[in-house]
NUFI-961264 format. One record per residue: y negated, z negated, x negated of N, C-alpha, C in turn; residue number from 1. Coordinates in steps of 0.02 Angstrom, whole numbers. Atoms other than C-alpha are relative to their C-alpha. Example, Ala and Ser with C-alpha at 12.3 -4.5 7.8 and 13.67 -1.06 7.14 Angstrom:
<pts>
ny = 59; nz = 0; nx = -45; cay = 225; caz = -390; cax = -615; cy = -60; cz = 0; cx = -45; n = 1
ny = 59; nz = 3; nx = 42; cay = 53; caz = -357; cax = -684; cy = -55; cz = -37; cx = 39; n = 2
</pts>
This chain:
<pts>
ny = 58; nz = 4; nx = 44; cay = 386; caz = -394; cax = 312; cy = -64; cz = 8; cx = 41; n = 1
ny = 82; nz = -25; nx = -28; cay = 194; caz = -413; cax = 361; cy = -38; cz = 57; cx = -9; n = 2
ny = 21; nz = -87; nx = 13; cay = 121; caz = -241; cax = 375; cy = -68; cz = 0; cx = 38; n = 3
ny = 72; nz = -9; nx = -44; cay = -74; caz = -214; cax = 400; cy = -30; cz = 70; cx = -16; n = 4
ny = 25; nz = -86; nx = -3; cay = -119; caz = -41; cax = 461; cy = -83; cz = -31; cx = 22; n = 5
ny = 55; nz = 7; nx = 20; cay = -300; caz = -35; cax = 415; cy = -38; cz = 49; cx = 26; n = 6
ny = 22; nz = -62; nx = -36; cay = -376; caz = 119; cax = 565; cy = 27; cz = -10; cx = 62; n = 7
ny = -49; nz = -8; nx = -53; cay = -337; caz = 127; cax = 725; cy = -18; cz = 65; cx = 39; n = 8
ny = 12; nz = -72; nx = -46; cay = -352; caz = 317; cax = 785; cy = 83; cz = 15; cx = -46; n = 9
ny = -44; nz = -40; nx = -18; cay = -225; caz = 435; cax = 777; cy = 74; cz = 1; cx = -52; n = 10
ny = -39; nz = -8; nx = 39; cay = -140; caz = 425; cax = 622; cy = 22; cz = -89; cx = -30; n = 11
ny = -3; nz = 75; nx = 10; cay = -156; caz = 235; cax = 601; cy = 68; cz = -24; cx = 54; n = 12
ny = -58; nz = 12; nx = -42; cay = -56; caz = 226; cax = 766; cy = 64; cz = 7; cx = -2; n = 13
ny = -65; nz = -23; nx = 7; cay = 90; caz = 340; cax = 715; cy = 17; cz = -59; cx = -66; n = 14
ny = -12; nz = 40; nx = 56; cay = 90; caz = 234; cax = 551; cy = 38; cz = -75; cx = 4; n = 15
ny = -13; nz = 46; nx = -9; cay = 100; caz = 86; cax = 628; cy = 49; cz = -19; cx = 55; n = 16
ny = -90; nz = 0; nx = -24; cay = 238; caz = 128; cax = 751; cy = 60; cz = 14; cx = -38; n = 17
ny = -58; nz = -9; nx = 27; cay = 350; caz = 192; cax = 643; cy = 15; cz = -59; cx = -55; n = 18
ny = -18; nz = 51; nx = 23; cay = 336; caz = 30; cax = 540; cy = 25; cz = -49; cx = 33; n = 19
ny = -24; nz = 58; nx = -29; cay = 362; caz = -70; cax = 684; cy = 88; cz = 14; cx = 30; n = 20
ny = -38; nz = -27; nx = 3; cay = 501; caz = 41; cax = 710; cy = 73; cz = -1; cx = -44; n = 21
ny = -51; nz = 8; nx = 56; cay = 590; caz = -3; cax = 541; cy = -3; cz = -89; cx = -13; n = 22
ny = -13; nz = 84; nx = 12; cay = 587; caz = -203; cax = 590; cy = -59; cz = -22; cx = -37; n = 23
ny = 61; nz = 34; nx = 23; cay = 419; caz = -243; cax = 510; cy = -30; cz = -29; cx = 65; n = 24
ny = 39; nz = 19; nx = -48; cay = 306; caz = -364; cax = 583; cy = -77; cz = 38; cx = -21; n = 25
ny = 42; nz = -51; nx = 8; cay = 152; caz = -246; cax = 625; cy = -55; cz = -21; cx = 19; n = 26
ny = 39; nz = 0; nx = -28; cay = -31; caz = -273; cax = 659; cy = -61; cz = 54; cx = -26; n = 27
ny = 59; nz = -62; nx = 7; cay = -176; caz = -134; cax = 683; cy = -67; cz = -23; cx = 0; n = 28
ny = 52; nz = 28; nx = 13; cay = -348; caz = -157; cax = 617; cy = -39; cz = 57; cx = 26; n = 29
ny = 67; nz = -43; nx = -36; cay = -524; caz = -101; cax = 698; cy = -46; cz = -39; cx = -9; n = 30
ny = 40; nz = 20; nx = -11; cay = -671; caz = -136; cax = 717; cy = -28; cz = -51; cx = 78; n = 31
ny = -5; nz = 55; nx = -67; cay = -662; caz = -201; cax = 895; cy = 39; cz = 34; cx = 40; n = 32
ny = -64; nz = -53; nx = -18; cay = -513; caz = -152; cax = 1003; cy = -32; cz = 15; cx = 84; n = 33
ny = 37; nz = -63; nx = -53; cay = -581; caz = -28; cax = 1138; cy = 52; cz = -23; cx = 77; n = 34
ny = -59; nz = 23; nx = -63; cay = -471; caz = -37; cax = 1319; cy = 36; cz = 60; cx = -45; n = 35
ny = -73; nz = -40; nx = 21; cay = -371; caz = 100; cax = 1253; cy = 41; cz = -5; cx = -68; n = 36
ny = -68; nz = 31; nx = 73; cay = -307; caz = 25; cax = 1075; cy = 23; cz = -43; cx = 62; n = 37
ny = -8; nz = 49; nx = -32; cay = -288; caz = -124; cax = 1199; cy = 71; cz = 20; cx = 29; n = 38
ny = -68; nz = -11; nx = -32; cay = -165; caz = -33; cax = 1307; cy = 64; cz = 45; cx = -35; n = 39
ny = -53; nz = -24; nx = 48; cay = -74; caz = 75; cax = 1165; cy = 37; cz = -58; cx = -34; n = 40
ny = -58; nz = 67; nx = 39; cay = -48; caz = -102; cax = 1096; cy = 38; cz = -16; cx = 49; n = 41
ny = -66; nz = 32; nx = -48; cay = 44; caz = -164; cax = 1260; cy = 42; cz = 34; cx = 24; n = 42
ny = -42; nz = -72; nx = 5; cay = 139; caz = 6; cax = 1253; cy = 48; cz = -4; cx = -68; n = 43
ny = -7; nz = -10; nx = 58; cay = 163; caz = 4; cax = 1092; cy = 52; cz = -75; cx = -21; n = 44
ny = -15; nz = 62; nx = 42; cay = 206; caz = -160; cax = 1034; cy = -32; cz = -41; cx = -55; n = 45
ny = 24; nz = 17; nx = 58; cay = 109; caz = -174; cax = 899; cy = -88; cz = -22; cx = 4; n = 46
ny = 54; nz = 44; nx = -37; cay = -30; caz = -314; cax = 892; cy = -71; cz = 28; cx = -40; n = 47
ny = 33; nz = -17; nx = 0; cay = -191; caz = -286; cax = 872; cy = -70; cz = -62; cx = -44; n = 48
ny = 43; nz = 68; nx = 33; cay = -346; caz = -385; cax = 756; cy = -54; cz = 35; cx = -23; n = 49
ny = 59; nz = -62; nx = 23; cay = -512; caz = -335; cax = 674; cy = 38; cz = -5; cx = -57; n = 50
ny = -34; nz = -32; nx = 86; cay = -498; caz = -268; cax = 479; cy = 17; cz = -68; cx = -31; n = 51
ny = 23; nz = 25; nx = 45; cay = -533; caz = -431; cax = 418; cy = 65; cz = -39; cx = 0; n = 52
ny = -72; nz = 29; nx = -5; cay = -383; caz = -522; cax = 511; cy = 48; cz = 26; cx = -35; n = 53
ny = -44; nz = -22; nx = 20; cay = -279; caz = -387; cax = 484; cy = 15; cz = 5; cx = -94; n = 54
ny = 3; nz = -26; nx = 58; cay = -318; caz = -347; cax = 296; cy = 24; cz = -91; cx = -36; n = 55
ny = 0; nz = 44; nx = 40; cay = -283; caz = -546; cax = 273; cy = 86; cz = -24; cx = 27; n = 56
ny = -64; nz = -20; nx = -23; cay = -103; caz = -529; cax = 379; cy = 34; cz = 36; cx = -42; n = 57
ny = -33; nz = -72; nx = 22; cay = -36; caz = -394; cax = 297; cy = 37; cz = -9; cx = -84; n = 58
ny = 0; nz = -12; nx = 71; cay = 68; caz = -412; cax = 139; cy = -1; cz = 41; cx = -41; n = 59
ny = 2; nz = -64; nx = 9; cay = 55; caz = -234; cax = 133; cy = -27; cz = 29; cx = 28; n = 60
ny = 42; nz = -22; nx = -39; cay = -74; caz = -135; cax = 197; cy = 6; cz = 75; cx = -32; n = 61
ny = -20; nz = -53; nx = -6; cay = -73; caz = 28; cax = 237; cy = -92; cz = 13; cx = 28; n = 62
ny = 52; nz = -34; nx = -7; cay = -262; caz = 131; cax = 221; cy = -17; cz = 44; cx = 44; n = 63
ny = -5; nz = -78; nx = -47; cay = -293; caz = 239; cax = 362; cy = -62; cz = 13; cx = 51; n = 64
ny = 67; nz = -6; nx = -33; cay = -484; caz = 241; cax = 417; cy = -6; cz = 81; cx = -25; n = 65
ny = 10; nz = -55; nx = 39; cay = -576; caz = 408; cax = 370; cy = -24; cz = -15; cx = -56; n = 66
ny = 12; nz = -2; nx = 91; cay = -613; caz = 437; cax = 198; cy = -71; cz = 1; cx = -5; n = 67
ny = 64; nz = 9; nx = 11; cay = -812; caz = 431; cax = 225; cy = -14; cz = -60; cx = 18; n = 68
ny = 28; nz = 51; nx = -24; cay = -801; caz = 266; cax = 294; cy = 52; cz = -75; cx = -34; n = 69
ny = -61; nz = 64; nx = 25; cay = -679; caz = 175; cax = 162; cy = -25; cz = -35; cx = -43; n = 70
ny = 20; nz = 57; nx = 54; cay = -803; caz = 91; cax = 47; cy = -31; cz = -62; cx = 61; n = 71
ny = 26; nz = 57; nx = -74; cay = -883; caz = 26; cax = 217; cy = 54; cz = -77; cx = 25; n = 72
ny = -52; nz = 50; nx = -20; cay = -736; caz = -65; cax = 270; cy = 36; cz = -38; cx = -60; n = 73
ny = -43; nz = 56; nx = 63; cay = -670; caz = -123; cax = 100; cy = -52; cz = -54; cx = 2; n = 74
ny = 44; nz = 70; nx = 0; cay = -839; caz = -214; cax = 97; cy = -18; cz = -50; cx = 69; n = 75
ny = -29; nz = 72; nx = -53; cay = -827; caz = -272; cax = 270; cy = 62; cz = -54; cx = -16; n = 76
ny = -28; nz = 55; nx = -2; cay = -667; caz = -355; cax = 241; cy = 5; cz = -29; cx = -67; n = 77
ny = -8; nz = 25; nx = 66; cay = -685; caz = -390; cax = 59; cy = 51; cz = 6; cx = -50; n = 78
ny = -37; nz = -31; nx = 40; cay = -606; caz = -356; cax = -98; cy = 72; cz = -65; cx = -18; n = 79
ny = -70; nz = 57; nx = 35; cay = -490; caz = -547; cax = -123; cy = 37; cz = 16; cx = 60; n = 80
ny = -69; nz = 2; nx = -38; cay = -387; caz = -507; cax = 51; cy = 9; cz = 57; cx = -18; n = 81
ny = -52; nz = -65; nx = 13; cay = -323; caz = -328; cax = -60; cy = 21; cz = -24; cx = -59; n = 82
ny = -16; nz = 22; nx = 56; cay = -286; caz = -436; cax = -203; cy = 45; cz = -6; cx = -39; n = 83
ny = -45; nz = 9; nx = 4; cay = -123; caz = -396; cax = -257; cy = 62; cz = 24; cx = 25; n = 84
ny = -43; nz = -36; nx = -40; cay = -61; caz = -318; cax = -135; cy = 25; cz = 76; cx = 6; n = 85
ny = -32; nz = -74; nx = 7; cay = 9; caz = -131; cax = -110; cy = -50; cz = 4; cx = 71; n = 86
ny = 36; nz = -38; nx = -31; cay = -107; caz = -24; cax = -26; cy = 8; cz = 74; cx = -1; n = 87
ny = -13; nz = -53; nx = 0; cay = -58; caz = 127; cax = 35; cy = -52; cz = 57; cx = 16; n = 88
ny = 45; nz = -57; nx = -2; cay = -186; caz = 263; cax = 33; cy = 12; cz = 59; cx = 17; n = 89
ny = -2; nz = -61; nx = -56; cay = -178; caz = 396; cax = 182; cy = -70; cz = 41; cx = 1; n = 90
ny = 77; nz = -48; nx = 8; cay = -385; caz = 457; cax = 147; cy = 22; cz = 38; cx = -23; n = 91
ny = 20; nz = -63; nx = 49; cay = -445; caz = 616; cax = 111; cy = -69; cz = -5; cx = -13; n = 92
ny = 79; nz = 0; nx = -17; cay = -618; caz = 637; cax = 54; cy = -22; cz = 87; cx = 40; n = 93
ny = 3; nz = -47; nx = -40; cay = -621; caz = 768; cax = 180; cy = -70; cz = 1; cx = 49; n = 94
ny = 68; nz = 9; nx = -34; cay = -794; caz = 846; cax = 263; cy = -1; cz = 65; cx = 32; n = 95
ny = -33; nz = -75; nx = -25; cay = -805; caz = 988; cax = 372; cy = -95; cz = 20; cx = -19; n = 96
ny = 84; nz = -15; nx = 26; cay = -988; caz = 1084; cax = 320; cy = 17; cz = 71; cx = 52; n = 97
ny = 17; nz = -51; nx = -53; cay = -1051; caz = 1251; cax = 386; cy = 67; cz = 70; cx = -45; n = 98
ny = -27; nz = -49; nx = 29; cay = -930; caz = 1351; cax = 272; cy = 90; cz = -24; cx = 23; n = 99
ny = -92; nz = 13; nx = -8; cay = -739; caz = 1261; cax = 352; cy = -24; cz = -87; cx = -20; n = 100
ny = -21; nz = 38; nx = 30; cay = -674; caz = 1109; cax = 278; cy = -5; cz = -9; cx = -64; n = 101
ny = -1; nz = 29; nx = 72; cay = -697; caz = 1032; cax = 99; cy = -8; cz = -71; cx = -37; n = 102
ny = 4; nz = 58; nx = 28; cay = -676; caz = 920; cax = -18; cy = -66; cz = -35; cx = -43; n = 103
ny = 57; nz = 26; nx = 12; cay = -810; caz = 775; cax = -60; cy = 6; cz = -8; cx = -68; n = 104
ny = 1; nz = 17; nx = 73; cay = -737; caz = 718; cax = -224; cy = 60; cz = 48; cx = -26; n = 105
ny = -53; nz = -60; nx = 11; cay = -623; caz = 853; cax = -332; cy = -13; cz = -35; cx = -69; n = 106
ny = 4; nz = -48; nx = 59; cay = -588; caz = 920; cax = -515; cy = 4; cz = -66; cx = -50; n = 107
ny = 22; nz = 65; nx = 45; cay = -634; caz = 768; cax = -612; cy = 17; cz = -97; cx = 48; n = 108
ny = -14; nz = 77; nx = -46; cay = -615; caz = 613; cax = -460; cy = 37; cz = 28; cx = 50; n = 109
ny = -55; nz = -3; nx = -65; cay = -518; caz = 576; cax = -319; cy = -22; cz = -72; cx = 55; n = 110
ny = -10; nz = 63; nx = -56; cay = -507; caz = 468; cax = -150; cy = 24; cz = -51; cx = -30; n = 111
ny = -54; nz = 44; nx = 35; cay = -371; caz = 387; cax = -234; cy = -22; cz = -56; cx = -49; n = 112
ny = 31; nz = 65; nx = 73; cay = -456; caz = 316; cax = -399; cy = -61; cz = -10; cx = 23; n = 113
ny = 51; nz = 41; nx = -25; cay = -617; caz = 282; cax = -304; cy = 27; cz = -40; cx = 40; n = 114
ny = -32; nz = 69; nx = -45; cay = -497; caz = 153; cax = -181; cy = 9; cz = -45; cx = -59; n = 115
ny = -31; nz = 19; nx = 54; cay = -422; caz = 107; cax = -333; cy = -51; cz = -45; cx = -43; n = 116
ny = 68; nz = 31; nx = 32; cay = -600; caz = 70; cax = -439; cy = -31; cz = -69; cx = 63; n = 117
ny = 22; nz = 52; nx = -34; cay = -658; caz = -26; cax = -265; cy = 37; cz = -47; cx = -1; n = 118
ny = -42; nz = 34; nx = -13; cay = -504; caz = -121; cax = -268; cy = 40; cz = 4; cx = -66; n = 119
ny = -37; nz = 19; nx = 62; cay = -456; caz = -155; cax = -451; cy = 57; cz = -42; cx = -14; n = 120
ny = -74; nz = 44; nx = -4; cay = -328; caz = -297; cax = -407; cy = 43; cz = 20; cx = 37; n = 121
ny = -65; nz = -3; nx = -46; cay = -226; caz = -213; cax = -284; cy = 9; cz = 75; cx = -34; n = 122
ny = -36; nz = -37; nx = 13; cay = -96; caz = -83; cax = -305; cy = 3; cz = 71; cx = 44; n = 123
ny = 7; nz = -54; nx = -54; cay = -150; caz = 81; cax = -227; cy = 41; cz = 69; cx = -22; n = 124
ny = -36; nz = -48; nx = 4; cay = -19; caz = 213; cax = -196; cy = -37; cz = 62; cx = 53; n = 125
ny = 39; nz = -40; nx = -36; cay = -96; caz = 365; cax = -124; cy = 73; cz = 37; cx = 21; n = 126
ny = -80; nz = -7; nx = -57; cay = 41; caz = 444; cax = 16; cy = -26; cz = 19; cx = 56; n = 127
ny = 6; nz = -26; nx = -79; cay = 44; caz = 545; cax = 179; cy = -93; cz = 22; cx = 6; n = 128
ny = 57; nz = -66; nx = -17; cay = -114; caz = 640; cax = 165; cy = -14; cz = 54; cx = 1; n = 129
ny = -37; nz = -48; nx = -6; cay = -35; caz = 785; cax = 141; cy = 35; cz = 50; cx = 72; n = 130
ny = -23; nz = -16; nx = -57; cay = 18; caz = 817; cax = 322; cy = -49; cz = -44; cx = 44; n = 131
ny = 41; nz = 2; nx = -66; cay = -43; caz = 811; cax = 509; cy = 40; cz = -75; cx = 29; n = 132
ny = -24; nz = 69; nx = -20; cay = -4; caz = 628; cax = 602; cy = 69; cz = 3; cx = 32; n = 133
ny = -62; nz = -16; nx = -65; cay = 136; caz = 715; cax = 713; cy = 81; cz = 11; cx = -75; n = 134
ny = -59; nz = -30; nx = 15; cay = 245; caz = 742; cax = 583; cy = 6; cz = -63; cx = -49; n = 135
ny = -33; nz = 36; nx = 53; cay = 239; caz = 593; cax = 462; cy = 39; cz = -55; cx = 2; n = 136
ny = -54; nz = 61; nx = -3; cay = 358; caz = 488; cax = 537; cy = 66; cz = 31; cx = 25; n = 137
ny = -47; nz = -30; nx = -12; cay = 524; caz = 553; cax = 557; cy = -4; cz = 99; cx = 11; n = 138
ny = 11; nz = -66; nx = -24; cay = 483; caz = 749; cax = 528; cy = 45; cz = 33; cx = -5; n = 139
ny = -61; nz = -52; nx = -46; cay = 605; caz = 882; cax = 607; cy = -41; cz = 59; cx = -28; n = 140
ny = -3; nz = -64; nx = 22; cay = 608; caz = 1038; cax = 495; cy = 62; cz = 46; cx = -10; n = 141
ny = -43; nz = -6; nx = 28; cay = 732; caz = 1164; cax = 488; cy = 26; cz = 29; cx = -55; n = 142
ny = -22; nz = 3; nx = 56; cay = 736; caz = 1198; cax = 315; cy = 2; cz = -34; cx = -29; n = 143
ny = -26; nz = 51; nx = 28; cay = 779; caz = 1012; cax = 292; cy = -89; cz = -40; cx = -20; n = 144
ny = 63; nz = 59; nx = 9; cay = 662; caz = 854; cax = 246; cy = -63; cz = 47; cx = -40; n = 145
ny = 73; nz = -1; nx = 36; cay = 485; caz = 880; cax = 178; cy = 4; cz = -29; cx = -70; n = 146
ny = 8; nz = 45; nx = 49; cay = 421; caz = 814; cax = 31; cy = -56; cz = -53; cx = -7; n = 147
ny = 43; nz = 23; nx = 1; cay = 317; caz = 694; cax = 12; cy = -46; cz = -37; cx = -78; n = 148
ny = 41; nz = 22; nx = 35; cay = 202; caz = 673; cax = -132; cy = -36; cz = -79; cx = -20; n = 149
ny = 24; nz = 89; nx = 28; cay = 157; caz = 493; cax = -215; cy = -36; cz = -2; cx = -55; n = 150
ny = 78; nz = 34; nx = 90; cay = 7; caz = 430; cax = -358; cy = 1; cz = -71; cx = 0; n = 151
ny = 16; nz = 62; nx = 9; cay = 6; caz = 260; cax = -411; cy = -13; cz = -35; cx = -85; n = 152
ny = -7; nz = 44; nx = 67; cay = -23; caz = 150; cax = -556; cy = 43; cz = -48; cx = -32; n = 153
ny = -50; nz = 65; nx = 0; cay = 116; caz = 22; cax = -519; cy = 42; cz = 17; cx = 14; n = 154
ny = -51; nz = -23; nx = -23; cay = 287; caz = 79; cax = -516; cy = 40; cz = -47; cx = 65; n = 155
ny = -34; nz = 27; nx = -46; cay = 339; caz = -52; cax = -411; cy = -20; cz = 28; cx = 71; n = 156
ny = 34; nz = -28; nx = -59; cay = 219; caz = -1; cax = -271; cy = 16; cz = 68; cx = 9; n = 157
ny = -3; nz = -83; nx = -47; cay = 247; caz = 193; cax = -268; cy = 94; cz = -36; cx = 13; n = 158
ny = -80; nz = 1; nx = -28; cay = 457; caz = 128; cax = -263; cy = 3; cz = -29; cx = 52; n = 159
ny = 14; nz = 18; nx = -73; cay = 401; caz = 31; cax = -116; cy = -15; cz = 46; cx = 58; n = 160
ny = 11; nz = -67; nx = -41; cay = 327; caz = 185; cax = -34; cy = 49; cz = 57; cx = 7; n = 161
ny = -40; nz = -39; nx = 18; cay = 434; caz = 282; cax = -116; cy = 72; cz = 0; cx = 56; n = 162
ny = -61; nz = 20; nx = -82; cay = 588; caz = 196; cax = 21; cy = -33; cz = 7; cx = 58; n = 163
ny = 26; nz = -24; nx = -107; cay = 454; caz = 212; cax = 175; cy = 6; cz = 59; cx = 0; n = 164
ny = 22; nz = -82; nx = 3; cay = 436; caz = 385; cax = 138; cy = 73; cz = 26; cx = 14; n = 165
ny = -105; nz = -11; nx = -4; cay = 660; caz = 405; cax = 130; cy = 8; cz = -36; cx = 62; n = 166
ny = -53; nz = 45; nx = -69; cay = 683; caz = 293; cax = 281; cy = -13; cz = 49; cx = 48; n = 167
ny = 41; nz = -44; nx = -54; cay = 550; caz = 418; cax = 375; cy = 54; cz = 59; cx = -5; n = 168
ny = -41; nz = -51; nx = 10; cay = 639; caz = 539; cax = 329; cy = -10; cz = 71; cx = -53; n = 169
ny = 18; nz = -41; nx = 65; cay = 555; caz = 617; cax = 162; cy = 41; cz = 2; cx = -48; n = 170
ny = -27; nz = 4; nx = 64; cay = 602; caz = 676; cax = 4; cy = -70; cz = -22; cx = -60; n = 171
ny = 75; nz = 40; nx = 18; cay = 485; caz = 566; cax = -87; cy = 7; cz = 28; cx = -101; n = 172
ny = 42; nz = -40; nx = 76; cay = 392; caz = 655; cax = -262; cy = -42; cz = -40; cx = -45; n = 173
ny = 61; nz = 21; nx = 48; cay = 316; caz = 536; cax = -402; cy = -37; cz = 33; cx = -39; n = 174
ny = 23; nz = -51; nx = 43; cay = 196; caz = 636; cax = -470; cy = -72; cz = -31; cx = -47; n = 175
ny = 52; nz = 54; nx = 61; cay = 101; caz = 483; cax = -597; cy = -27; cz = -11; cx = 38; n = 176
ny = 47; nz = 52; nx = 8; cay = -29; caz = 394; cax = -619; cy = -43; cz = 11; cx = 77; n = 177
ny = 48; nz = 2; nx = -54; cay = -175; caz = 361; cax = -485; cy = -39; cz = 87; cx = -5; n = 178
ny = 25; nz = -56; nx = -10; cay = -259; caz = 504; cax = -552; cy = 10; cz = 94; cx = 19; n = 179
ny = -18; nz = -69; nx = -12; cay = -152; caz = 638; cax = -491; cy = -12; cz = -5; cx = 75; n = 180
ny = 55; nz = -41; nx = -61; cay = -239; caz = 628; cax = -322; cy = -46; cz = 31; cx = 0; n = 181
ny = 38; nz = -85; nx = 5; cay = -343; caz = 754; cax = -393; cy = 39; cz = 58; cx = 40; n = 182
ny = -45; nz = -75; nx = -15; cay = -208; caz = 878; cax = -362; cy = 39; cz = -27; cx = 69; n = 183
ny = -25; nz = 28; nx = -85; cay = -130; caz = 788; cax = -178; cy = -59; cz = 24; cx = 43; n = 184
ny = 72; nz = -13; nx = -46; cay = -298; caz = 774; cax = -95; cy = -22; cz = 75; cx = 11; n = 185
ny = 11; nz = -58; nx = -35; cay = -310; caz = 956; cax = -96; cy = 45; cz = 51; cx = 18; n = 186
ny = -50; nz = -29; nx = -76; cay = -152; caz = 982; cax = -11; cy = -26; cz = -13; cx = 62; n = 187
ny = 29; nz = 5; nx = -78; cay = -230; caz = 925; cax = 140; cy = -57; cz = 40; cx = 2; n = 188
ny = 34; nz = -61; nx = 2; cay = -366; caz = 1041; cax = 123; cy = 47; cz = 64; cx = 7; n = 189
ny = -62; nz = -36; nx = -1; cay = -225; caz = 1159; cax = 105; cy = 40; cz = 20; cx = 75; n = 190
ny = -35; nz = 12; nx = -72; cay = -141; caz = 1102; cax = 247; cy = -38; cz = 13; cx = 61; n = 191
ny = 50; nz = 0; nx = -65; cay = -281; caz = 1097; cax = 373; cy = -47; cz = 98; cx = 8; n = 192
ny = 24; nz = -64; nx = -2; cay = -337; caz = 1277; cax = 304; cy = 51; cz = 72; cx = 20; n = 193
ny = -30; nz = -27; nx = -22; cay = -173; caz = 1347; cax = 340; cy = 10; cz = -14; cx = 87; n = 194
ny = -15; nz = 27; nx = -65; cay = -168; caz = 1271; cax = 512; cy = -65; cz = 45; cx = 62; n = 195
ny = 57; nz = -33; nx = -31; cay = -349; caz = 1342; cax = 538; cy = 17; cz = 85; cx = 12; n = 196
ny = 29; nz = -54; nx = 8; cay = -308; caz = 1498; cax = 498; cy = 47; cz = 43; cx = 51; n = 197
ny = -37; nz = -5; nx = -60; cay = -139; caz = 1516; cax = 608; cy = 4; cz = -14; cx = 52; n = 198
ny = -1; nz = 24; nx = -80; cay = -185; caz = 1409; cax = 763; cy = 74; cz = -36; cx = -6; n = 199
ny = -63; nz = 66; nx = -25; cay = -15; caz = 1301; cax = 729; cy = -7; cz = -82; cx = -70; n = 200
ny = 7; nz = 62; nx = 31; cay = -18; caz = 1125; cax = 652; cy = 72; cz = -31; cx = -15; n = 201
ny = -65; nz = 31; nx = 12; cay = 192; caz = 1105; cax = 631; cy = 10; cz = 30; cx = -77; n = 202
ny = -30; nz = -24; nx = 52; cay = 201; caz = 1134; cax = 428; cy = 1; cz = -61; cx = -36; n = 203
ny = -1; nz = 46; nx = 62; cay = 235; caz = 1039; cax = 284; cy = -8; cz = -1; cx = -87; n = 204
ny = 9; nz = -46; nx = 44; cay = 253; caz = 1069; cax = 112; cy = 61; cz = -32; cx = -30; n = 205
ny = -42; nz = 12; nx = 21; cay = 393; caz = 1070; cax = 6; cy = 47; cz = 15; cx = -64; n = 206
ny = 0; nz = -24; nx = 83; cay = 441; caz = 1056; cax = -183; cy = 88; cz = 28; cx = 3; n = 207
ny = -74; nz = -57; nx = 21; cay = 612; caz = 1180; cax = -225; cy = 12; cz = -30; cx = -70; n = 208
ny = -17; nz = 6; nx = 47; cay = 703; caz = 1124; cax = -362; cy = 70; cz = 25; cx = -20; n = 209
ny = -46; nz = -38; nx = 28; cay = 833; caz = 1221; cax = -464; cy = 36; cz = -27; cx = -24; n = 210
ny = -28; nz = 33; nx = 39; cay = 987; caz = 1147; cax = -510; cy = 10; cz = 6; cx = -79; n = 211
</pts>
């Protein structure tokens, strides 16, 4: 399948290896590819294009710029190459101020349904923002898989994610509609405030269920 990872820093990379990883054909979107995407791609494998290529490649695109710079790039590459397609949504609206880390949109909105509002024809599953880049592709815990949290509007699309997330090696969580990235998006706040506060970045999170 055509797979267009839509970032190319840190978490875009792991994203887009571990898809190329599961037999997808893969290409990584930027703004202009630097010498060092350049040589992670001839490392890597995985080819390289601006957003506009990639976002028109991709029968599936995968979101993974920062979250202050994702209306920017939807309107660089435009709203008919997400038309339909499954878009996976890795933003946070994450900002660091003079008081830590926090969130831009909460309580009432989300990352999620503002991708979602910019991009009314495509199918945005919000996924993997919840965790640090090192761990969301095949993560090694030993009290067994993670979980991984899912929002969408289109059941077909979170069951699409829903298998990347099981191949990786998650226990993948529908937890509705678009608008329950209210309550996701500030797991990663979560996550990044526990990480701050211990000096380690290997956690996850993980729903217990009672037979």
């Amino acid at each position: 399948m055509k797979m267009g990872v839509l970032g190319s820093g840190q978490v875009g990379q792991v994203l887009a290896k571990g898809l190329l990883d599961l037999g997808h054909d893969v290409k990584i979107g930027t703004r202009s590819v630097k010498p060092e995407l350049a040589a992670w791609s001839k490392e890597s494998g995985v080819a390289t294009g601006t957003f506009q290529d990639v976002a028109e490649f991709g029968e599936v695109l995968v979101f993974a710029v920062l979250g202050s710079a994702a209306e920017e790039v939807i309107q660089l590459i435009g709203q008919d190459r997400f038309k339909g397609k499954i878009v996976m949504d890795v933003t946070n609206p994450l900002a660091f101020g003079p008081q830590g880390p926090e969130l831009t949109l909460g309580h009432t909105d989300s990352g999620g349904e503002w991708i979602q509002r910019l991009l009314p024809q495509a199918r945005v599953v919000k996924a993997f923002n919840s965790v640090g880049n090192a761990h969301m592709v095949h993560p090694k815990f030993e009290q067994g898989p993670p979980t991984m949290f899912i929002a969408g509007n289109d059941a077909d699309a979170k069951k699409w994610v829903s298998d990347l997330s099981q191949a990786w090696g998650w226990d993948a969580v529908d937890t509705g509609t678009i608008e329950s990235s209210r309550f996701l998006e500030p797991l990663c706040l979560l996550w990044v405030k526990f990480g701050l506060a211990t000096g380690t970045w290997n956690h996850a999170f993980k729903l217990l269920r009672q037979a």
